[in-house]
Backbone as a printed PyTorch tensor [residue, N CA C, xyz], in Angstrom:
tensor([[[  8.1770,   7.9390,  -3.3480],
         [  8.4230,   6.5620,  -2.9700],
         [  8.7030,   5.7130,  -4.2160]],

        [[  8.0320,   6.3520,  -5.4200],
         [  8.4520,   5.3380,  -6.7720],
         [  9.5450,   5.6280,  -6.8500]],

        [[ 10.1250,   6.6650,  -6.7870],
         [ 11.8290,   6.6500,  -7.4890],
         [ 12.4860,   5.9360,  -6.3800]],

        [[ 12.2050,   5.5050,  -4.8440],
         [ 12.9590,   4.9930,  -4.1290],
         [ 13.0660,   3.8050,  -4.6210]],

        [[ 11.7830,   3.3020,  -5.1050],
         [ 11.9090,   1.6960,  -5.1840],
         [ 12.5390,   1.8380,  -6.2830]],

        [[ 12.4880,   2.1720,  -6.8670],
         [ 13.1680,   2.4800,  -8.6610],
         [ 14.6660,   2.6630,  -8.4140]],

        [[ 15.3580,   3.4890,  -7.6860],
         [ 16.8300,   3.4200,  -7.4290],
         [ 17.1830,   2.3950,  -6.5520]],

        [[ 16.3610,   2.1600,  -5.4370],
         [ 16.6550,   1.3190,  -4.4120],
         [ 15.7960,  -0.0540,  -4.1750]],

        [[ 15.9960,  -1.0670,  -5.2240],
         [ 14.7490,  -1.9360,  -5.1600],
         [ 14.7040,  -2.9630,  -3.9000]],

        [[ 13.3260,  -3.4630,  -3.5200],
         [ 13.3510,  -4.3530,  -2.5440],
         [ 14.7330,  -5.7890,  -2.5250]],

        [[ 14.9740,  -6.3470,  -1.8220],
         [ 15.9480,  -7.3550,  -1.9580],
         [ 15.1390,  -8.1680,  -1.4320]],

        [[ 13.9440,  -9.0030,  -1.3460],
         [ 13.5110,  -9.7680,  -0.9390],
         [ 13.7070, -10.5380,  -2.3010]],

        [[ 13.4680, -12.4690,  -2.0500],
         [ 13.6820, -13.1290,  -2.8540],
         [ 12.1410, -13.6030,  -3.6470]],

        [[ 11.1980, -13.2320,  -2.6870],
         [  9.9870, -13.9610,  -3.3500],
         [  8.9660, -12.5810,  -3.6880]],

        [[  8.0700, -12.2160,  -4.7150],
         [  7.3320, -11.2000,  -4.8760],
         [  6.2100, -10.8450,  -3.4220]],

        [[  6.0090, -11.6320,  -2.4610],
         [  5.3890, -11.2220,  -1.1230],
         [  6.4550, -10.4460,  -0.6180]],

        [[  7.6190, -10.9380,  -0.7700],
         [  8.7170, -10.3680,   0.2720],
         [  9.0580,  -8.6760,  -0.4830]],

        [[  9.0230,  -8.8770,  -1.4640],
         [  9.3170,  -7.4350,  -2.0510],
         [  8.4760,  -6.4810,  -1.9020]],

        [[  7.0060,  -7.1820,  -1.9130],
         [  5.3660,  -6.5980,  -1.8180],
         [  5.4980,  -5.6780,  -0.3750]],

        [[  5.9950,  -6.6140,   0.6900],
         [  6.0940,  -6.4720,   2.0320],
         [  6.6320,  -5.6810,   2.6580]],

        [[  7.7560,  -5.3900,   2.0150],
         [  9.1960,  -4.4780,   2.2150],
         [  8.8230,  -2.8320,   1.4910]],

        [[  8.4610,  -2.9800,   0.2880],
         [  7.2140,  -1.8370,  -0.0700],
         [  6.3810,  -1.1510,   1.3140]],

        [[  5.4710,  -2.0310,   2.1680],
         [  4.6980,  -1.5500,   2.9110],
         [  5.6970,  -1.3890,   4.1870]],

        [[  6.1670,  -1.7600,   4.1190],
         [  7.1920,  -1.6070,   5.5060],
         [  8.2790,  -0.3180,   5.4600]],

        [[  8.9290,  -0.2830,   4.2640],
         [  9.2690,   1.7100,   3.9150],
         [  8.0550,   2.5860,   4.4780]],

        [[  6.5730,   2.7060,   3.4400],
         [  5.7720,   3.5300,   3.9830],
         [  5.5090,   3.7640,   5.7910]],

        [[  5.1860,   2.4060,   6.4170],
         [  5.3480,   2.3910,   7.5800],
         [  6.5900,   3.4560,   8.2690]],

        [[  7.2310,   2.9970,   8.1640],
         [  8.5880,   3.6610,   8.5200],
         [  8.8280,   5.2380,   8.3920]],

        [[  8.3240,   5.6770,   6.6250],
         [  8.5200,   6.8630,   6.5550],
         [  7.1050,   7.5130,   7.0950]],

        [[  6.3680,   6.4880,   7.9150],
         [  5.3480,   7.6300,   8.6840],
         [  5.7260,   7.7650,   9.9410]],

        [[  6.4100,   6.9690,  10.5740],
         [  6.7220,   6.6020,  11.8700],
         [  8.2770,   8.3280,  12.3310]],

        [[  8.8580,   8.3640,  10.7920],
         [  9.7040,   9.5450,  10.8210],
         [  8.8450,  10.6610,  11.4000]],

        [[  7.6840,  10.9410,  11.0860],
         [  6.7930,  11.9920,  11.2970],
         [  5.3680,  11.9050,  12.0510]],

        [[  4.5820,  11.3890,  13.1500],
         [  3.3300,  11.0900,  13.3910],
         [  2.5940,  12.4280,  13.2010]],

        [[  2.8870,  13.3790,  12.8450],
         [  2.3620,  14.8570,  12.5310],
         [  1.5310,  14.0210,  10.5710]],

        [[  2.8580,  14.1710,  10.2460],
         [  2.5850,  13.9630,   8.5140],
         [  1.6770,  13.0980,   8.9740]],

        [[  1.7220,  11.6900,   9.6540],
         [  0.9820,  10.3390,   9.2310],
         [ -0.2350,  10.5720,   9.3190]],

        [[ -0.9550,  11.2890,  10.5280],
         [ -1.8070,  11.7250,  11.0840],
         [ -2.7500,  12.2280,  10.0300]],

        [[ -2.0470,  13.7040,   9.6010],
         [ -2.7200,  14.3920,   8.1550],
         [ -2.7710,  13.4810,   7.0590]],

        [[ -1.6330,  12.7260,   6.3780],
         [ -2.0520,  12.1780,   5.4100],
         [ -2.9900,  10.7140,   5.3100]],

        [[ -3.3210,  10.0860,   6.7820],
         [ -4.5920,   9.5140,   6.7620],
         [ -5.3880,  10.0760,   6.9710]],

        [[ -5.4580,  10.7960,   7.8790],
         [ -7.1990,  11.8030,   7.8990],
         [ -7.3730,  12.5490,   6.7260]],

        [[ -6.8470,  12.9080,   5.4830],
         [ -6.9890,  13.2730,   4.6320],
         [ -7.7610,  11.8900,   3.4700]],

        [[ -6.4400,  10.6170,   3.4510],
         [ -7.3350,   9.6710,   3.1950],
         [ -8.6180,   9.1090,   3.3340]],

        [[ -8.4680,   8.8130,   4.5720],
         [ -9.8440,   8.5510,   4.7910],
         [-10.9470,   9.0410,   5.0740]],

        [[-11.5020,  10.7590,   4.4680],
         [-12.2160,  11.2470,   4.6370],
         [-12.8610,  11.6270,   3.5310]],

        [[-14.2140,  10.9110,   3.0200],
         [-14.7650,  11.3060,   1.6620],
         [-14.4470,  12.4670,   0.9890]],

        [[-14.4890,  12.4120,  -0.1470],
         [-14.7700,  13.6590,  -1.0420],
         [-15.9150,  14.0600,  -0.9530]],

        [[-16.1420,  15.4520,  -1.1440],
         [-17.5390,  16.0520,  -1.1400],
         [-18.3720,  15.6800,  -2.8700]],

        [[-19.7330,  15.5370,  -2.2840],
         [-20.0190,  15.0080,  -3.6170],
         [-19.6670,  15.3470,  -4.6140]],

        [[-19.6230,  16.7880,  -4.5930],
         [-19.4130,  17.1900,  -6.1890],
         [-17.8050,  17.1140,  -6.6540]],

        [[-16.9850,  16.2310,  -5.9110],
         [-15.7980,  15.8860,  -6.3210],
         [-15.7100,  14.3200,  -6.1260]],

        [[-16.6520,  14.2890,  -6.5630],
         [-16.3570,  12.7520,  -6.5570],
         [-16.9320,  12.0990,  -8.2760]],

        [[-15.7560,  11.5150,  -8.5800],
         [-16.2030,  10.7150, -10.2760],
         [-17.6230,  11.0840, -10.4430]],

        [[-17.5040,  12.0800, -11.7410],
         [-18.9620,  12.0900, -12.6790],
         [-19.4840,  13.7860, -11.9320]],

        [[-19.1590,  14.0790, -11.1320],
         [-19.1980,  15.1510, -10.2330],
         [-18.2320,  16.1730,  -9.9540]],

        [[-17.8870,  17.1900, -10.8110],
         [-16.8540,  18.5290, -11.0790],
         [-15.7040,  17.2100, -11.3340]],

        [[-14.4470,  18.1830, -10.3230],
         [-12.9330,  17.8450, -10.6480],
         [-12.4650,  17.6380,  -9.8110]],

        [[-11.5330,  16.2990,  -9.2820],
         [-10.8250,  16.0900,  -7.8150],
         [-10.2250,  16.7120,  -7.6800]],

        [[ -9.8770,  16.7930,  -6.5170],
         [ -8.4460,  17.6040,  -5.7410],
         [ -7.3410,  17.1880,  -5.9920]],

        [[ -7.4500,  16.1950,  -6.7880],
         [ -6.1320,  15.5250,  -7.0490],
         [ -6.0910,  14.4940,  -8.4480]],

        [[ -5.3930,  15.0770,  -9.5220],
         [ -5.9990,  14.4100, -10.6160],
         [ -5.3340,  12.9390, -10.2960]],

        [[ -6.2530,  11.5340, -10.8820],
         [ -6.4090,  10.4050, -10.9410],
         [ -5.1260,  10.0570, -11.5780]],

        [[ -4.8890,  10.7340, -12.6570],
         [ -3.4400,  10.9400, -13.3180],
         [ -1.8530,  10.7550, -12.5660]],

        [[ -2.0750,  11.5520, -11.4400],
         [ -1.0590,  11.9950, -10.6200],
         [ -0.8570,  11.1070,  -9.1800]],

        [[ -2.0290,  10.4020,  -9.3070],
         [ -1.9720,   9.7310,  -8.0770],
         [ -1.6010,   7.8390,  -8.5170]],

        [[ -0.4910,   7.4470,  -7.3540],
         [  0.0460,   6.4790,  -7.5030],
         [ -0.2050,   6.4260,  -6.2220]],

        [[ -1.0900,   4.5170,  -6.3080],
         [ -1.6100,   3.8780,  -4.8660],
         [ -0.1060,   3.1490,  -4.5770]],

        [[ -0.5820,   2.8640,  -3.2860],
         [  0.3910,   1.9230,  -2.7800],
         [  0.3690,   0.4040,  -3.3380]],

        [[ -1.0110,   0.1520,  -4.0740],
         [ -0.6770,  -1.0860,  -4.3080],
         [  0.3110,  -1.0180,  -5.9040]],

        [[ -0.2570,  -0.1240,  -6.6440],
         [  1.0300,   0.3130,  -7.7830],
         [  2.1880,   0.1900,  -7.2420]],

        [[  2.5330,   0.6110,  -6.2160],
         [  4.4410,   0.5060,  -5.6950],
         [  4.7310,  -0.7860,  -5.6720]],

        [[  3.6020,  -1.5940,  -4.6030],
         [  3.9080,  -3.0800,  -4.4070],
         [  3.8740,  -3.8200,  -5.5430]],

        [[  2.7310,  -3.8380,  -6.2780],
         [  2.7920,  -4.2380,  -7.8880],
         [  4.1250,  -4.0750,  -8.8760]],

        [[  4.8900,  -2.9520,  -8.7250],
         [  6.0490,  -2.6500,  -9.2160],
         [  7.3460,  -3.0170,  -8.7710]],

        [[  7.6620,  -3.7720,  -7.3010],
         [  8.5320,  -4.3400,  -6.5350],
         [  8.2780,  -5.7260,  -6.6940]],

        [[  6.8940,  -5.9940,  -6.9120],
         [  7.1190,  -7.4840,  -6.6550],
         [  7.2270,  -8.1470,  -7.5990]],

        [[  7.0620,  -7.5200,  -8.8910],
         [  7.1050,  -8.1070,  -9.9410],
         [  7.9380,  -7.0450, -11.2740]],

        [[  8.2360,  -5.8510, -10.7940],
         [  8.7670,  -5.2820, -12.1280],
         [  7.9420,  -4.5220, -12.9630]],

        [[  8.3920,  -3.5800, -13.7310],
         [  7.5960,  -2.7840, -14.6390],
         [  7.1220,  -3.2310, -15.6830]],

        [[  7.2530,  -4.5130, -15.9160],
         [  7.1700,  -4.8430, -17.3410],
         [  5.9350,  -5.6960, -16.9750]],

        [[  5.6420,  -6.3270, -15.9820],
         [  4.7880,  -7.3840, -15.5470],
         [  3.2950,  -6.5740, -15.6690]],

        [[  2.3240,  -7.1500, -16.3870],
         [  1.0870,  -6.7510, -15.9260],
         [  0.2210,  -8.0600, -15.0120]],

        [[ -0.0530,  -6.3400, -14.5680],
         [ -0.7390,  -7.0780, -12.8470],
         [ -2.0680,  -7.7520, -13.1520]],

        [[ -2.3310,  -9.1160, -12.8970],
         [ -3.6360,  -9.8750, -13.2430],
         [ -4.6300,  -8.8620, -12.4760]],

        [[ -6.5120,  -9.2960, -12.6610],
         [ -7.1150,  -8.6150, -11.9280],
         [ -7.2990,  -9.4450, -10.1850]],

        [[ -6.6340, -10.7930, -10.4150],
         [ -6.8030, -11.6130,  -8.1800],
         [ -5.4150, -10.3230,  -8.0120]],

        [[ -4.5590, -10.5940,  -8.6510],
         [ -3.3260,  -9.7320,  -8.2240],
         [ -3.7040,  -8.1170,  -7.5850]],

        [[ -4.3320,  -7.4710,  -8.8140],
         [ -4.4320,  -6.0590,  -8.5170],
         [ -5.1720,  -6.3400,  -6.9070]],

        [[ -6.4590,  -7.3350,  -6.9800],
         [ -7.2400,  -7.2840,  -5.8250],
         [ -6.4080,  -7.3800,  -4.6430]],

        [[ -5.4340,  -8.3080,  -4.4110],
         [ -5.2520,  -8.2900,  -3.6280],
         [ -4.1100,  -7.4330,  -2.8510]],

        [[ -3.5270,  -6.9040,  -3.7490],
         [ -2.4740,  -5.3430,  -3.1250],
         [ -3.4420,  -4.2650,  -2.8410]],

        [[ -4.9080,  -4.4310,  -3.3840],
         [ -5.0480,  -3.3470,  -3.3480],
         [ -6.0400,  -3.9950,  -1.2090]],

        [[ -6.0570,  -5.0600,  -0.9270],
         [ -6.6040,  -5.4510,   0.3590],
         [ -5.4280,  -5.6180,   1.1190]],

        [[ -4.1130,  -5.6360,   0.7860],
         [ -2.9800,  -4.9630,   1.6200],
         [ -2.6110,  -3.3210,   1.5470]],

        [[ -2.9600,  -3.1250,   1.1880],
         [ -3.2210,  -1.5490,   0.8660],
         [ -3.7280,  -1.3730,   2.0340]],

        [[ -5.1240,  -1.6250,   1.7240],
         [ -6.0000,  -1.1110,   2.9490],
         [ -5.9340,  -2.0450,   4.5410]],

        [[ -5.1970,  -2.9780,   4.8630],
         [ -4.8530,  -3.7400,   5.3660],
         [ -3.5790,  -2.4020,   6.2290]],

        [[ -3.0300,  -1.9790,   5.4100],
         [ -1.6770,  -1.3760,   5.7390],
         [ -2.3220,   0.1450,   6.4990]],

        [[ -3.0920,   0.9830,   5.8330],
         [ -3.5360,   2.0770,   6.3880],
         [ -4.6380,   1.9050,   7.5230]],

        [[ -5.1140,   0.8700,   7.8830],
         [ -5.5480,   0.5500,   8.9000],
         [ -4.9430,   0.0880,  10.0130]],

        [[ -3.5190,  -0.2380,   9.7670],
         [ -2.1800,  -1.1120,  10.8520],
         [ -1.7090,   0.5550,  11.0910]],

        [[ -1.6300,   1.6130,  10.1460],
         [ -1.0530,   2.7710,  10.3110],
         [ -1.9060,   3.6740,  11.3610]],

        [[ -3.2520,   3.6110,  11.1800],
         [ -4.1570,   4.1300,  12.2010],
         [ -4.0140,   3.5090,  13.6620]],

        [[ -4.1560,   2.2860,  13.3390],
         [ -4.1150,   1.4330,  14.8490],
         [ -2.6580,   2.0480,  15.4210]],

        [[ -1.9310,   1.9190,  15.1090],
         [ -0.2640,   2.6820,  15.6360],
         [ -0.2770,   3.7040,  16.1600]],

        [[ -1.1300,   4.8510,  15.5100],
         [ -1.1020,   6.2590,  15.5760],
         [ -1.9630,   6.1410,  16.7040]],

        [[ -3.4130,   5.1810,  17.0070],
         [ -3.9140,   5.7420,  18.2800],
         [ -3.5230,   4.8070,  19.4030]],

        [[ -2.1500,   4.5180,  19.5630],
         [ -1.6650,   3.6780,  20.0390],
         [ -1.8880,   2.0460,  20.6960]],

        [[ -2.8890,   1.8640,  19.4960],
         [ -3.4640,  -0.0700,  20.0090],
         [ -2.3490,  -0.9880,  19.4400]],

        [[ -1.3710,  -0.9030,  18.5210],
         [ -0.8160,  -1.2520,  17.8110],
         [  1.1650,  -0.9760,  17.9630]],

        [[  1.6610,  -1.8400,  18.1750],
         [  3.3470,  -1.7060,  18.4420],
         [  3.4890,  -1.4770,  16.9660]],

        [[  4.9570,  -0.5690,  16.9740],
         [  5.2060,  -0.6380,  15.0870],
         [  5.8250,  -2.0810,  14.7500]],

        [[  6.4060,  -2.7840,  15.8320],
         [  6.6740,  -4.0680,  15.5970],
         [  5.7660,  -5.1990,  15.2330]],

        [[  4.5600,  -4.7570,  15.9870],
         [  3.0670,  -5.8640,  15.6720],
         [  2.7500,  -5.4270,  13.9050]],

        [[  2.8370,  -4.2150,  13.9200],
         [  2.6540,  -3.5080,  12.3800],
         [  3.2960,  -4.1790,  11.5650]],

        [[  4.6440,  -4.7030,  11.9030],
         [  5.5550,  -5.1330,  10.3850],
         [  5.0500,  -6.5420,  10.0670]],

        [[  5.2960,  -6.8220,  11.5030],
         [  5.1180,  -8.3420,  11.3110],
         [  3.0310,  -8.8660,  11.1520]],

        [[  2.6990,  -8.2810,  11.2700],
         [  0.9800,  -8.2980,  10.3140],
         [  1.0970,  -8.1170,   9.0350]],

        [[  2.1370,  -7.1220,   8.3860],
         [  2.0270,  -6.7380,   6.9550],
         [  2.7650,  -7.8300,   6.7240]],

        [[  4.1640,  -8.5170,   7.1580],
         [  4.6340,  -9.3390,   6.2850],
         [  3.4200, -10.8640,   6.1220]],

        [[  2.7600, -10.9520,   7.6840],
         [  2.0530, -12.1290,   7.3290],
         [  0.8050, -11.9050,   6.2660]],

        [[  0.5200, -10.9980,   6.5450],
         [ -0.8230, -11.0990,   4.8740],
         [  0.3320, -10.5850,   3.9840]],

        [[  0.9340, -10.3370,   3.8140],
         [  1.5840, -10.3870,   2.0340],
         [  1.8790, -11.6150,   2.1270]],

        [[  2.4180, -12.0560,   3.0010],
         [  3.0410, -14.2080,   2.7940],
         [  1.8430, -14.9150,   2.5500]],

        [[  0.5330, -14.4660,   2.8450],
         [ -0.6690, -15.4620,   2.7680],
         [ -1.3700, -14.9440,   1.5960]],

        [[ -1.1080, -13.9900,   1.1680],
         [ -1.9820, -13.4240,   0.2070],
         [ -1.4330, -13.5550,  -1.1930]],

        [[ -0.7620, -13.2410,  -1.3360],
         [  0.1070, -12.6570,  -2.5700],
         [  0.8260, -13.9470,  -3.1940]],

        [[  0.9880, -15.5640,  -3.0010],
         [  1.0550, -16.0940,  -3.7610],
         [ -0.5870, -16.4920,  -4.5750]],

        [[ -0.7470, -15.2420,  -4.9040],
         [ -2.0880, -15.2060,  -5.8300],
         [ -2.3760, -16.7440,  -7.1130]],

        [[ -0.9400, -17.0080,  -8.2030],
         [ -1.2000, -18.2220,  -8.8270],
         [ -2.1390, -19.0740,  -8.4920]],

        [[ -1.4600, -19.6180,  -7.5000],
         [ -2.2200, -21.0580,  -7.0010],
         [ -3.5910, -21.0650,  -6.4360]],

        [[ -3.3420, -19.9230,  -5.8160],
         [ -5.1920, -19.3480,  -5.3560],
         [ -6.0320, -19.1990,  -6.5440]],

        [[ -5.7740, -18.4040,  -7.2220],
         [ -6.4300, -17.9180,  -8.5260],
         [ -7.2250, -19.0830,  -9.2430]],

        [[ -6.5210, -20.3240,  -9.2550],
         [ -7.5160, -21.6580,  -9.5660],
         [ -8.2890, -22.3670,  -9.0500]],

        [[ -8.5050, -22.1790,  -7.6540],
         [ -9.7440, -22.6240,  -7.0270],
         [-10.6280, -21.8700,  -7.2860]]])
């Protein structure tokens, strides 16, 4: 998905809209497959066994190799060069989880994929002009 956004970048005009369009690909490329989506959230969301968890042996997946979704959105909405404040990181990383919870609701069918887009675009539009928040 990084090289997509990387060859193919969002065209939204404001960094929510690019943020948004980020989560709305993933959506989509699960919706290609409810087999994949299925496995790769129940894989998510199912603890590590203790002894793979930080401070405890070695993950299944080095920390190295793994790129969150809020890294993609972080990288669309603002570019590679931008470092991400810590309200910023927080809050891609609560559309993140915002997003794999709209992906579950879909999969056990409470959720239209249309109710899905349009939830992700409204918390990235409410969330993600982080600036102005950041000073209260």
């Amino acid at each position: 998905m990084r090289e997509d956004i990387l060859q193919r970048p969002p065209r939204r005009r404001t960094p929510e809209g690019r943020a948004a369009e980020v989560l709305h690909r993933a959506f989509r490329a699960m919706q290609y497959n409810r087999g994949f989506a299925h496995a790769a959230l129940s894989a998510y969301h199912i603890p590590k066994p203790l002894d793979e968890q930080p401070g405890g042996g070695s993950p299944l997946i080095s920390d190295d190799d793994f790129v969150a979704l809020a890294d993609l959105m972080a990288l669309a909405a603002w570019g590679p060069e931008h470092r991400t404040t810590p309200a910023e990181h927080r809050v891609l990383h609560m559309l993140e989880s915002l997003w794999s919870s709209s992906v579950v609701a879909w999969l056990n069918g409470r959720l239209t994929p249309e109710y899905v887009e349009d939830r992700l675009k409204f918390a990235a539009k409410r969330l993600l002009p982080v600036e102005a928040a950041a000073g209260r």
